[in-house]
N, C-alpha and C positions, 0 to 999 in steps of 0.2 A: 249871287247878286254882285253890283260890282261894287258896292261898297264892301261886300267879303273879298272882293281878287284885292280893294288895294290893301286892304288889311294884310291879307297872306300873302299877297306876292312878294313882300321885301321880306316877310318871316320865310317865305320860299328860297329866295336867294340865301341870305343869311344860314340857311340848314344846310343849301349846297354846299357852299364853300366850306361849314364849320365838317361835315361827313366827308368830304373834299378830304379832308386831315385825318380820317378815322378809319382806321383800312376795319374797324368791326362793323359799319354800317356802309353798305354800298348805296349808290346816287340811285338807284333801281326803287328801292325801298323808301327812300325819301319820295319817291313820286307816288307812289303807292299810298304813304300816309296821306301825304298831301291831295290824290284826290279824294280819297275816303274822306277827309276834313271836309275840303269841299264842295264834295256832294251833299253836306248838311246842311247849305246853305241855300 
C-alpha cells in the first residue's frame, strides 16, 4: 500500500547507506529483505 512505501522507503534508504558501510551485508540482500517486507503489505 502506499502508506507501507512511505513508511519503508526512508527505512529503505536509511539500511542502504548504513550496509553502504558494512562490507558483511551487501546492497543485493537489503533488496531482498526489503521486498519480502514488502510484499506483506
Amino acid at each position: 500500500s502506499k502508506i507501507a512505501a512511505i513508511i519503508l522507503i526512508p527505512f529503505f534508504l536509511v539500511s542502504l547507506w548504513y550496509f553502504a558501510h558494512d562490507d558483511r551485508i551487501f546492497p543485493e540482500d537489503v533488496k531482498t529483505i526489503y521486498s519480502e517486507v514488502y510484499s506483506t503489505y
